[in-house]
N, C-alpha and C positions, 0 to 999 in steps of 0.2 A: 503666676496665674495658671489655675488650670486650661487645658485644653479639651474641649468638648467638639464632636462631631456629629453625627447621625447616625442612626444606627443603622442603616443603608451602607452609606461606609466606611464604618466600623467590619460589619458582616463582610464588606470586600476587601479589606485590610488585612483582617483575618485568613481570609481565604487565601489572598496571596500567601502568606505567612505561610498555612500548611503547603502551597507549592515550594515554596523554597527549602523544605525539609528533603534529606536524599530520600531517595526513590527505594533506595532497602528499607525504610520505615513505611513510608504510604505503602509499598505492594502489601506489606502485611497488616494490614489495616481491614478486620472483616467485622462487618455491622457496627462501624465505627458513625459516629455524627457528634459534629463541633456543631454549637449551638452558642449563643451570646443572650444572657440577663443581663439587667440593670443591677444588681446587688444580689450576695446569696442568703438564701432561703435560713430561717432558724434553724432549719433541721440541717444544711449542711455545715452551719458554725458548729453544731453541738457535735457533729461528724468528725469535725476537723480540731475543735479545740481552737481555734484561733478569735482574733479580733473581727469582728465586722469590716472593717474595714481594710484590713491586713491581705483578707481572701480574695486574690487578682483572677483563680480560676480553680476547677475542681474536675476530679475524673470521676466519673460514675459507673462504676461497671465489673466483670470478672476479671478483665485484664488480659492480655496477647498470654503468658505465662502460665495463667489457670484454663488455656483450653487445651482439649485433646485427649483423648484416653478413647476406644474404642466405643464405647457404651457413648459419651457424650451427646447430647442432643443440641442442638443450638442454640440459642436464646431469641428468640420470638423477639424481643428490645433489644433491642443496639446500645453497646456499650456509648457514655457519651460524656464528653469534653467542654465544659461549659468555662468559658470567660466571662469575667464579670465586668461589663465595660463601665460603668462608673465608677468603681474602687480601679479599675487600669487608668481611665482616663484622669482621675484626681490624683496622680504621682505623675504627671506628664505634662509639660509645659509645651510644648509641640509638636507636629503633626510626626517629627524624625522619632521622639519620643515614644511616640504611642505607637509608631508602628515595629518600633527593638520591643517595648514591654510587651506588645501583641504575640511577636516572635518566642521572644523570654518566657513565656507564660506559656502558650502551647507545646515549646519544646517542653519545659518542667511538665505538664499533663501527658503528654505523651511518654514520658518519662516514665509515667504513674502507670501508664498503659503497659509497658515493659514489662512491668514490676520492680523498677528500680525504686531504691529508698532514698528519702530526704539527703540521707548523708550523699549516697550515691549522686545523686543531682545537683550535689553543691559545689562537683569539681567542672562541672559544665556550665554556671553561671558567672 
């Protein structure tokens, strides 16, 4: 049986989750914002190449890795970390669940953040 919450907290669930990452990832975290959907967007499936429902979260942005060079100016938008809490919550039977997939999931995006690659993030799940 799936486990469903609110998106109330969900969104604080979440936020724990980014506290529990070490503190040498958060300090370099600049115009960074974690956000929470119900499901994603067509345009991020056709992004990503995946199933609808496969996609538990997505990174949007230039990445920690593409900044910097003298000239750079900084992006007006914040790079940004999206969960999709109903493709999380439908692989989760409860509450211990969804709060490792929450975890799981934001580390893999922050990951993305990096610029690490799929491969790269497979020895950390």
């Amino acid at each position: 049986m799936t486990y469903r919450t609110g998106r109330e907290h969900f969104e604080w669930l979440a936020e724990q989750a980014l506290k529990s990452l070490p503190e040498a990832f958060r300090k370099r975290f600049e115009n960074m914002a974690i956000s929470v959907e119900d499901t994603p967007s067509e345009e991020d499936l056709r992004a990503i190449g995946i199933s609808h429902y496969d996609l538990l979260g997505i990174f949007r942005g230039a990445g920690y890795s593409n900044r910097g060079g003298f000239f750079d100016l900084p992006s007006p938008l914040p790079d940004e970390i999206v969960l999709f809490q109903k493709n999380i919550e439908n692989i989760c039977t409860t509450e211990k669940e969804l709060i490792e997939e929450i975890r799981l999931t934001l580390i893999h995006e922050v990951g993305h953040y990096f610029g690490m690659s799929e491969e790269d993030l497979d020895q950390y799940e």
